[in-house]
KEVEXBA-947531 format. One line per 2 residues: their letters; for each residue x negated, y, z negated of C-alpha. Coordinates in nm, 4 decimals. Layout:
<nodes>
A> X,Y,Z; ... $
</nodes>
This chain:
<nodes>
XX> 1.7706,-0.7411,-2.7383; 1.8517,-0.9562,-3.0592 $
XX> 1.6579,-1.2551,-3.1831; 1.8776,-1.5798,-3.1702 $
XX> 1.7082,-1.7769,-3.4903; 1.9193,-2.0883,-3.3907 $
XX> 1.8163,-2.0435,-3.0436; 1.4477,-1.9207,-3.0953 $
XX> 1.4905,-1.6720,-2.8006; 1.5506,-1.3198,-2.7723 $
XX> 1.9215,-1.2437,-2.5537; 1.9665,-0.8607,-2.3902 $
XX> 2.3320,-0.7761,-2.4634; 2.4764,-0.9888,-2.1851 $
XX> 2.3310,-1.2978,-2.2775; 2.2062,-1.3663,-1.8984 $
XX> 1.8743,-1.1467,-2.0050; 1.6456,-1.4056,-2.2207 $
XX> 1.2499,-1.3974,-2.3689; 1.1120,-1.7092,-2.5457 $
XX> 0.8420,-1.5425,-2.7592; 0.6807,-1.8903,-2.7613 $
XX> 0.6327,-1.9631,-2.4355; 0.6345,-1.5902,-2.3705 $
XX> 0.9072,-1.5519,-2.0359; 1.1807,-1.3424,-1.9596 $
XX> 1.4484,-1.4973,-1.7255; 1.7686,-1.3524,-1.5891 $
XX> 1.9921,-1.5843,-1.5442; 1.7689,-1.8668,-1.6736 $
XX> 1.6549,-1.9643,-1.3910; 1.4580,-1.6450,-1.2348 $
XX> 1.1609,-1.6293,-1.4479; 0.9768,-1.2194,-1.4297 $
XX> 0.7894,-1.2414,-1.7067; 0.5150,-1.5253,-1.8377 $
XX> 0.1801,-1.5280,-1.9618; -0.1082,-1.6262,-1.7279 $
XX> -0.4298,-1.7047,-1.8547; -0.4149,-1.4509,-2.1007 $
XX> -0.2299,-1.2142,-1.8888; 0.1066,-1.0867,-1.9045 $
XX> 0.2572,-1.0727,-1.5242; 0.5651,-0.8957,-1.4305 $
XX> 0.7262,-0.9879,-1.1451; 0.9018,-0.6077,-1.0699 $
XX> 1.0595,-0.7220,-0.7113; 1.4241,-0.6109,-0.6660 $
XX> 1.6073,-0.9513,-0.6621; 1.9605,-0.7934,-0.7667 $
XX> 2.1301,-0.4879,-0.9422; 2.1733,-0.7028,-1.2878 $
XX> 1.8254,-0.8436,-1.3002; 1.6687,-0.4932,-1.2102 $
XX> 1.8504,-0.4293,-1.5333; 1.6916,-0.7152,-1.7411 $
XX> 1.3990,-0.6100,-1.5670; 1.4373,-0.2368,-1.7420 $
XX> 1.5582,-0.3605,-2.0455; 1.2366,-0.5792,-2.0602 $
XX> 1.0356,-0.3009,-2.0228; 1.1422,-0.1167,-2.3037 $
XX> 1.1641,-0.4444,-2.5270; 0.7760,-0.4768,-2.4521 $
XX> 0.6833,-0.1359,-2.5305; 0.9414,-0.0398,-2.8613 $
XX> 0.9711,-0.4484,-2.9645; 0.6389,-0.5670,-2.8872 $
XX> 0.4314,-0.2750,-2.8570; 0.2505,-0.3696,-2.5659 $
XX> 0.1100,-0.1213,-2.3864; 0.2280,-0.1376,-2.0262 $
XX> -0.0849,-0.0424,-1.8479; -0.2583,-0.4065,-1.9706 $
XX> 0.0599,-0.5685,-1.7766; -0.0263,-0.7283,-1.4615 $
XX> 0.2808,-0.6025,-1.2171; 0.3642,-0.8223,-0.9061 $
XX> 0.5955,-0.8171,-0.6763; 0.7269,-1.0933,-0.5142 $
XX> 1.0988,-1.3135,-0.3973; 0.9824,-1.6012,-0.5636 $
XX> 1.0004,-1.6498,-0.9605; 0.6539,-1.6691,-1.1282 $
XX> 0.7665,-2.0264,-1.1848; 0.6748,-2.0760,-0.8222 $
XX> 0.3529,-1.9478,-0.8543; 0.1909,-1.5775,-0.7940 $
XX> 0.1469,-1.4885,-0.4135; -0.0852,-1.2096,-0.3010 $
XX> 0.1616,-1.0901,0.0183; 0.2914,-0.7838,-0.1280 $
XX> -0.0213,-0.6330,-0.2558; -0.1617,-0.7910,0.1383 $
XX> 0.1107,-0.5425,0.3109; 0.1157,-0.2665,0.0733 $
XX> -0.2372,-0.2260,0.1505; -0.2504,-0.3221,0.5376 $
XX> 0.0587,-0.0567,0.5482; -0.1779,0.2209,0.3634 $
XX> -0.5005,0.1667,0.5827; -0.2590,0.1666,0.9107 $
XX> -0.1085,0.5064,0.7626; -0.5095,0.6595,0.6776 $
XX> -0.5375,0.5810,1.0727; -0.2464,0.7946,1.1870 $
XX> -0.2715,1.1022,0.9170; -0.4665,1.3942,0.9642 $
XX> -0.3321,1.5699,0.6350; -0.5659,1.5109,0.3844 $
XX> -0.3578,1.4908,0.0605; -0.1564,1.2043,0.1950 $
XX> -0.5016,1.0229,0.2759; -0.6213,1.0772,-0.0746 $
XX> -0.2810,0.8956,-0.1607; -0.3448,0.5938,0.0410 $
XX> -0.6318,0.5720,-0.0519; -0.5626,0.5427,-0.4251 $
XX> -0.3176,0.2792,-0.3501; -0.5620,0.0839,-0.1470 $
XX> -0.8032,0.1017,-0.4606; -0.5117,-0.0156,-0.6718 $
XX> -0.4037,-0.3091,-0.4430; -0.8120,-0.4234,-0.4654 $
XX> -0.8042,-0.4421,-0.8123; -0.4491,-0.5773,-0.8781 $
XX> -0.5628,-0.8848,-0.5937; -0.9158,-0.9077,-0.7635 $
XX> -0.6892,-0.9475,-1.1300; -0.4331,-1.2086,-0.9748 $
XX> -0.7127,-1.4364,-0.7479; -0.8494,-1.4820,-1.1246 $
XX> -0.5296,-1.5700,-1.2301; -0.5010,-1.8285,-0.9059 $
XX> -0.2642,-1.6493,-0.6923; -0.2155,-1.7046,-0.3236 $
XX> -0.0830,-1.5670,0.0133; 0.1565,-1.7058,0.2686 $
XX> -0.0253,-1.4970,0.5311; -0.4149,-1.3360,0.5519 $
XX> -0.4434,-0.9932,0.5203; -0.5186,-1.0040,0.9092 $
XX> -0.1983,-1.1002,0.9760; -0.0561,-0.8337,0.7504 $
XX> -0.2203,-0.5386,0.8943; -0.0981,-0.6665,1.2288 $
XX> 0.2345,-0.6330,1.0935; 0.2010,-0.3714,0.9235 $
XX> 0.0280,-0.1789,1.2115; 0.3913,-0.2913,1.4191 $
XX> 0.6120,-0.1896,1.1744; 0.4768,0.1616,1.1197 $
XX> 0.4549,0.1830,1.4981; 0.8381,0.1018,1.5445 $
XX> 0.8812,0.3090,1.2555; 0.7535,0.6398,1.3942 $
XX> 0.8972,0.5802,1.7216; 1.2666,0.5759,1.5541 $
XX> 1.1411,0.9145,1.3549; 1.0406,1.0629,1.6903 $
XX> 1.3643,0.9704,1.8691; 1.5726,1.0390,1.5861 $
XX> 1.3972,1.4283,1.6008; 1.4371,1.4462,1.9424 $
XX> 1.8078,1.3425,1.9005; 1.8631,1.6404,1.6485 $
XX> 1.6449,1.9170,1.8360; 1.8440,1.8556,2.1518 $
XX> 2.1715,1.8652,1.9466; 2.0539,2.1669,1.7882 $
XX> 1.9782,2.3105,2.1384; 2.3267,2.2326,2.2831 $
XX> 2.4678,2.4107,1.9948; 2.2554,2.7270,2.1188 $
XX> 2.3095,2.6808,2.4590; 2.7213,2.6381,2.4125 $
XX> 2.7407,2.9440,2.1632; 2.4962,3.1712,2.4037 $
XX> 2.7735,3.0628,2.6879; 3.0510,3.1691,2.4886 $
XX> 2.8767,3.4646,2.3298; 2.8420,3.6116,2.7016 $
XX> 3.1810,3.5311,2.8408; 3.3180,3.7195,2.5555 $
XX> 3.0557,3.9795,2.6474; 3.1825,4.0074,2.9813 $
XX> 3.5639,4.0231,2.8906; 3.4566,4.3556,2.6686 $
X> 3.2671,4.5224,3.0208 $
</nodes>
């Protein structure tokens, strides 16, 4: 990124990628703000909103760390459709977490438990960090671990069916080369 003096704004190579060090947010576009200080906090918005602003996004990151030398882990990551100008909303750390405590419910293996786990611990802290910070939810974690507990539901019938699909294609496969391995069998009799 270069600094614009007349501008007072850093602009990525593109010119659609811009941080104003004195109000301290990154916007691609100019309009979707990712970046802003919050009480003291930097918050990154990381959420997918297109392939150009996933690259601002990167080229962000390494502006903060080689630029600014800010150590990443003392970033406060969210992600969420809205820009932070619209305020920070707890929903995705509310289904991340609703998704991992439907998942601990179904496992039995106990390294992918662990892992859920951890990412429930990180979702606690991250929403203790961001209700400080004033951040809000559309919907109650109730109604995300409903949700969540439907999607994962729907999702491992699919996996099922879709298995069942390819076992009984690999079985016709069997089944049609046994048949043809035995008529040519009997033509050699």
């Amino acid at each position: 990124m270069q600094f614009k003096p007349r501008l007072k704004i850093w602009q990525g190579s593109n010119r659609k990628n811009t941080f104003n060090p004195e109000t301290f947010e990154a916007r691609s576009y100019q309009h979707w703000c990712y970046m802003t200080k919050i009480k003291g906090h930097i918050v990154f918005n990381d959420y997918s909103y297109s392939v150009t602003t996933n690259g601002h996004q990167g080229e962000m990151r390494g502006f903060m760390r080689e630029t600014l030398g800010i150590n990443m882990d003392k970033v406060v990551f969210v992600n969420q459709r809205q820009s932070l100008t619209s305020g920070l909303f707890l929903d995705h750390h509310y289904e991340t977490m609703a998704l991992a405590e439907v998942r601990i419910k179904n496992s039995n293996r106990p390294a992918f438990i662990e892992s859920q786990k951890e990412i429930i611990a990180k979702c606690k802290k991250e929403i203790a960090i961001l209700k400080k910070l004033g951040a809000r939810a559309d919907m109650t974690l109730v109604n995300h671990r409903v949700n969540a507990k439907q999607r994962e539901t729907s999702r491992l019938e699919r996996q099922r069916a879709k298995s069942k699909a390819a076992r009984d294609a690999r079985k016709a496969v069997v089944t049609e080369f046994q048949g043809a391995y035995e008529s040519t069998k009997a033509v050699e009799v």
